[in-house]
C-alpha positions as CSV (number, residue, x, y, z in Angstrom):
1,X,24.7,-20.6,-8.9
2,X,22.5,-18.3,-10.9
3,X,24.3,-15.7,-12.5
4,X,23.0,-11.9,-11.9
5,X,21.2,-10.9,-15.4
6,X,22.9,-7.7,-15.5
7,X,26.0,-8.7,-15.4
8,X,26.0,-11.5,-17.3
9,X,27.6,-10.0,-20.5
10,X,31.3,-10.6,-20.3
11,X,33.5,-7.9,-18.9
12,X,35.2,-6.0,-21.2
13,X,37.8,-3.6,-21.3
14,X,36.7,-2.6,-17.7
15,X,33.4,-2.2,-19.4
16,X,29.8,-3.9,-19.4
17,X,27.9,-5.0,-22.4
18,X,24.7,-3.9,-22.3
19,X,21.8,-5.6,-19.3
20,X,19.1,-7.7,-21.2
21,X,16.6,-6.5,-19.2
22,X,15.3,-2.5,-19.9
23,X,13.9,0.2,-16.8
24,X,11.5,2.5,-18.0
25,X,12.7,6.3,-17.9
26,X,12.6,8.2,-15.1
27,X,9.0,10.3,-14.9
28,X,9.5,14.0,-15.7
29,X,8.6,16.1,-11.9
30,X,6.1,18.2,-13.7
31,X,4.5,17.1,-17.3
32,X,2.3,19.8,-18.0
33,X,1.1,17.8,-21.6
34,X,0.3,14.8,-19.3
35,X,-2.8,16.9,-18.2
36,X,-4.2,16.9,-21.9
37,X,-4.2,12.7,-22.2
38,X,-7.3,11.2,-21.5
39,X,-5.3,8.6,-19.9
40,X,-4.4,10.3,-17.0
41,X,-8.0,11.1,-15.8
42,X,-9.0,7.2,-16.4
43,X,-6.2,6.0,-14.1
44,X,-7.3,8.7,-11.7
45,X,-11.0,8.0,-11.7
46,X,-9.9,4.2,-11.6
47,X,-8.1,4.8,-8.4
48,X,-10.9,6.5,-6.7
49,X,-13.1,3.6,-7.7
50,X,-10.9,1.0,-6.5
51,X,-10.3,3.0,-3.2
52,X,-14.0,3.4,-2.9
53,X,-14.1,-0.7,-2.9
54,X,-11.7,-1.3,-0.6
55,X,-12.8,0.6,2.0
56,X,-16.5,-0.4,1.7
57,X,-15.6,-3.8,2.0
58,X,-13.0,-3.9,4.7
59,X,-14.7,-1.4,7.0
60,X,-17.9,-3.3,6.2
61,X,-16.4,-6.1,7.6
62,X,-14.8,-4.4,10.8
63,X,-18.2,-3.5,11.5
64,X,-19.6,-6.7,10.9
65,X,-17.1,-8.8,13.2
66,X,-17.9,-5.9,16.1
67,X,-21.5,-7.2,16.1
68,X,-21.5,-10.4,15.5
69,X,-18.8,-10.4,18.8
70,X,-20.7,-8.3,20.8
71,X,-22.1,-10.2,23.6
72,X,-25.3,-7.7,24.3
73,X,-26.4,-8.4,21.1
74,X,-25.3,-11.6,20.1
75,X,-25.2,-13.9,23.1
76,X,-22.7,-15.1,25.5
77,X,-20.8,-17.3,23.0
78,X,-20.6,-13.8,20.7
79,X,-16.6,-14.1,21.3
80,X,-16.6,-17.3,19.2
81,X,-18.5,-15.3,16.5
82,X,-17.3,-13.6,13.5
83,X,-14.1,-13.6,11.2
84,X,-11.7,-12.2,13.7
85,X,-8.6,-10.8,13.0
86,X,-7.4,-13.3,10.5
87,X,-10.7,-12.4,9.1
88,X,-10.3,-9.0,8.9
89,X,-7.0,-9.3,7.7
90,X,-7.8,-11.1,4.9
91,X,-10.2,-9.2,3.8
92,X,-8.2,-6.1,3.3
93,X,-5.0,-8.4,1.8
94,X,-7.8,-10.2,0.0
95,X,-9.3,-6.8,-1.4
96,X,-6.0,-5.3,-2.0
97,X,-4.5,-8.6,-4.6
98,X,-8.6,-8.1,-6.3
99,X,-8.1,-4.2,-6.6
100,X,-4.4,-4.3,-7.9
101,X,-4.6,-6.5,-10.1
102,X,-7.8,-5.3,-12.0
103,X,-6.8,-1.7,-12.2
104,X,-2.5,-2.7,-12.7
105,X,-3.1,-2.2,-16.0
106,X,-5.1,0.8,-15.7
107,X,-3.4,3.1,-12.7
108,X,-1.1,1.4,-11.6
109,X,-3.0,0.0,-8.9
110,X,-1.9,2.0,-6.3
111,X,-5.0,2.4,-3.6
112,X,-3.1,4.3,-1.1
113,X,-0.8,7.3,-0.8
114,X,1.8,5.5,1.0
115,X,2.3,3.5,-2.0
116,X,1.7,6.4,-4.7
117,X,4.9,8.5,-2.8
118,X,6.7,5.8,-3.0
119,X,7.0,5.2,-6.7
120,X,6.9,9.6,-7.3
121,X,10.2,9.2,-5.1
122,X,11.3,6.5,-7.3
123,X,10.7,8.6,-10.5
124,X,7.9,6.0,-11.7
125,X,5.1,8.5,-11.6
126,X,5.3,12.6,-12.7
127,X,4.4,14.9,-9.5
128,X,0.7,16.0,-11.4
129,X,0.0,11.6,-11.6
130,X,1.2,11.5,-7.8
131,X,-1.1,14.7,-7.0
132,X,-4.2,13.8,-8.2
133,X,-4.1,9.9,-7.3
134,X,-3.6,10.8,-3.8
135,X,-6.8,13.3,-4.1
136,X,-8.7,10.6,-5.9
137,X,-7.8,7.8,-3.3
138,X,-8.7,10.4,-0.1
139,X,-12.0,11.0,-2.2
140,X,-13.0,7.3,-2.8
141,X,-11.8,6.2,1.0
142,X,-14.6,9.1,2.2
143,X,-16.9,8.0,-0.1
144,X,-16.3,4.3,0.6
145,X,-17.0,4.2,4.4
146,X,-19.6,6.9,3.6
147,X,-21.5,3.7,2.2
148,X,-20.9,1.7,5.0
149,X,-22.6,4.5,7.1
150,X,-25.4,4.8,5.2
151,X,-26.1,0.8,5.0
152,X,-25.2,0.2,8.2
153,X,-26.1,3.5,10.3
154,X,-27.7,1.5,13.5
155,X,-24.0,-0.2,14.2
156,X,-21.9,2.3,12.5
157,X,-21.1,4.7,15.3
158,X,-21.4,2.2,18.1
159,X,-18.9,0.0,16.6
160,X,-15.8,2.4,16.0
161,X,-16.7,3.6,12.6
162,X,-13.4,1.4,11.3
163,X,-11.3,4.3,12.4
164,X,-7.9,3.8,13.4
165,X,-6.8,4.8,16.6
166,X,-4.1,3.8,18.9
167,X,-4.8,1.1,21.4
168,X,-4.6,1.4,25.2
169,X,-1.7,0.0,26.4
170,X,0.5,1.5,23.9
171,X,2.5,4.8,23.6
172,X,2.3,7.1,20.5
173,X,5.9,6.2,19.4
174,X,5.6,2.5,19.5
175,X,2.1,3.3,17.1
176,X,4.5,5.5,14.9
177,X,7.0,2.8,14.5
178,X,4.7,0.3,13.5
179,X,3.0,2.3,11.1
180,X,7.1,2.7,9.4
181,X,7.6,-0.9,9.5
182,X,4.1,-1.6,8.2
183,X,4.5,0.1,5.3
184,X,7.6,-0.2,4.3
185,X,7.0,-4.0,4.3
186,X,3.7,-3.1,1.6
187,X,6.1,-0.5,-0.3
188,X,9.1,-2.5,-0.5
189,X,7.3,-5.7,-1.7
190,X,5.4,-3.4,-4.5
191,X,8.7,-2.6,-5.4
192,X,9.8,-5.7,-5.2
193,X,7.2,-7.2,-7.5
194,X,7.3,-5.1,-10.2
195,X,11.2,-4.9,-10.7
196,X,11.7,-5.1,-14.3
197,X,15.0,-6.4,-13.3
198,X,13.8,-9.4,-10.7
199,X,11.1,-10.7,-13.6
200,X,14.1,-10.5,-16.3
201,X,16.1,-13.0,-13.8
202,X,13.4,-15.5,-12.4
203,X,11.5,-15.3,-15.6
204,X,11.4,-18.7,-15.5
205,X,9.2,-18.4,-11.9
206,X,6.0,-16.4,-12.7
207,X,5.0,-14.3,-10.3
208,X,1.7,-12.1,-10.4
209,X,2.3,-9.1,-9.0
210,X,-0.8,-8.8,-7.0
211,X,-0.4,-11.9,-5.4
212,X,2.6,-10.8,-2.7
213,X,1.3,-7.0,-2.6
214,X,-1.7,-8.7,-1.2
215,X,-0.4,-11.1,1.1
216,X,2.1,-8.6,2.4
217,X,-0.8,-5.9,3.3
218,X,-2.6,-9.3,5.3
219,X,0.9,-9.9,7.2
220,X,1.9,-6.5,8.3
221,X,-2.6,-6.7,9.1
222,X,-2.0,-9.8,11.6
223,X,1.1,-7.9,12.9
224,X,-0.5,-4.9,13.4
225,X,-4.0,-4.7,14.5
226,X,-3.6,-5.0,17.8
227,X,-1.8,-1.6,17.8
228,X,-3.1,0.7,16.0
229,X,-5.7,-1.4,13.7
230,X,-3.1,-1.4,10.8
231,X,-3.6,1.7,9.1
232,X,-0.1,1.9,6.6
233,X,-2.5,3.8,4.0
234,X,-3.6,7.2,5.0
235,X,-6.2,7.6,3.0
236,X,-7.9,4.4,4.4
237,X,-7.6,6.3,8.2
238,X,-8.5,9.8,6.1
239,X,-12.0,8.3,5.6
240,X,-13.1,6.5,8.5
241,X,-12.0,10.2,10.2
242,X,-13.7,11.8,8.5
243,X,-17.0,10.1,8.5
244,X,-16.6,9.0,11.9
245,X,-15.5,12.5,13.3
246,X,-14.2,11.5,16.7
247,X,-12.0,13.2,18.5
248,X,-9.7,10.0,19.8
249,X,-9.8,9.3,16.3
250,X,-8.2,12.5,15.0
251,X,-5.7,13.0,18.0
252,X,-4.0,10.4,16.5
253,X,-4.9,10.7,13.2
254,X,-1.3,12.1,12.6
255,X,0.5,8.9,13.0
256,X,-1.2,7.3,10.1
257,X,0.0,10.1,7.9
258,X,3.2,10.5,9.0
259,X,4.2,6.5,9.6
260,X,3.4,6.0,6.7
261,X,5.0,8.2,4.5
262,X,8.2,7.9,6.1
263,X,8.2,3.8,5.7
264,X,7.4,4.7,2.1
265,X,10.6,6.6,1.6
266,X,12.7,4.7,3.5
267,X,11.3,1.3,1.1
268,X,11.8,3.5,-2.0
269,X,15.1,4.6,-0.6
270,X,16.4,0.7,0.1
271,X,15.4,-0.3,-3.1
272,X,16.7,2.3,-5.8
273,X,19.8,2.7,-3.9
274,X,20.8,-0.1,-2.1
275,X,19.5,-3.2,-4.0
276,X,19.4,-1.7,-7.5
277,X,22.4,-0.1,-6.9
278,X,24.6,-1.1,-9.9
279,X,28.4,-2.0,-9.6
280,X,28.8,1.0,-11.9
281,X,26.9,3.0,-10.1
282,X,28.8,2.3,-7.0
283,X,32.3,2.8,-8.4
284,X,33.0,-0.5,-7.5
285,X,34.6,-3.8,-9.1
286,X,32.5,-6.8,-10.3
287,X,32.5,-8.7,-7.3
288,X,29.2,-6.7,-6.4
289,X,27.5,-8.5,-9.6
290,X,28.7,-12.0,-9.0
């Protein structure tokens, strides 16, 4: 059996040796000097870009499968046109492992708000970084299906605008819950993924980070379409709102705020203090590390 890395070291005198493996320090709330790095404003303008992307492509292809299954337009056998949902789902896990992993190094590669509280709860980020991605991803989601408008403005309005709404059949708590669920599934695999601890223990099984962060956002997609269109990022519902500007649309436009940001905490809760809970945190003996 695989022995847990930080608690390998021998035991003693009641006390551990030191973990082989190093977290980074806790972000400051407020770093007023961060505001003076040049840094700071290139992950923030890479975050609206990368937002901008994914929702041009993802709504893009929303709109595109609406056509292409529309039967006035496309034909009686228009149902056995276009992507369809695994289609669509794809294409926004597909976007999501693209995005992260060329802006990682970068931002962060966060692309959503959800995510972005997550890690501020977490301490990874300062308050001012967690501030001005979440502007900078609202901005580039507006702009993003702004594009879509503009290139495709005959289909655009006809077709839903990409907005998430909740679907008949299906009461506004039941939409709530699966935005929680949805999202913590996205935030706790981002945690997961980028535990300094879990790549110090399986270093021996590389893992790109983007690769599960991507596949998670296309599970919780097939999962969740049917009831609300899978929102889990608010500023991916923000902009199609916004551009689309229907009023079924912002009645429930709530939900994919809310959801949301409370699977977020609960993920970032679960994971600093249940599974990277040290024995020593805990007070307890070193049965928990075995």
């Amino acid at each position: 059996m695989a022995k847990d890395i930080e608690a390998a070291a021998a035991q003693e005198g009641g006390e551990y040796t030191a973990k082989d493996y190093s977290d980074p320090p806790p972000a400051p709330l407020i770093d007023a000097e961060e505001l003076t790095k040049w840094s700071l404003y290139r992950a923030v303008i890479a975050e609206f870009v990368a937002t901008l992307l994914f929702l041009y492509i993802t709504v893009a292809t929303v709109i595109g499968y609406k056509h292409q299954t529309d039967s006035a337009e496309s034909g009686p056998d228009a149902a056995c046109g276009g992507v369809g949902i695994l289609g669509i789902a794809w294409a926004f896990g597909g976007m999501i492992f693209i995005l992260v992993y060329c802006t990682a190094g970068v931002s962060g590669g966060h692309i959503n708000p959800a995510v972005t509280l997550g890690l501020f709860l977490a301490r990874k980020v300062s308050l001012v970084r967690a501030i001005l991605y979440i502007v900078a991803q609202c901005l580039g989601a507006i702009c993003g299906v702004g594009l879509v408008k503009g290139f495709q403005s005959a289909f655009y309005v006809h077709y839903g605008g990409g907005a998430n709404e909740l679907n008949d059949g299906y009461s506004k708590g039941t939409g709530l819950a699966a935005e929680i669920i949805g999202t913590f599934v996205l935030v706790y695999t981002v945690f997961a993924a980028t535990d300094p601890k879990r790549n110090a223990r399986d270093s021996h099984v590389p893992v790109l980070a983007p690769l599960p962060i991507g596949f998670a956002v296309f599970m919780v997609h097939l999962a969740t379409i049917p009831i609300t269109g899978t929102g889990i990022n608010p500023a991916r519902s923000l902009g199609a709102a916004v551009i689309y500007n229907n009023d079924k649309a912002w009645d429930d436009h709530w939900i994919f705020w809310v959801g949301p940001f409370i699977g977020a905490a609960i993920a970032a809760a679960y994971h600093q203090y249940v599974l990277r809970a040290s024995a020593a945190k805990l007070g307890s003996s070193a049965s928990f590390n075995r």
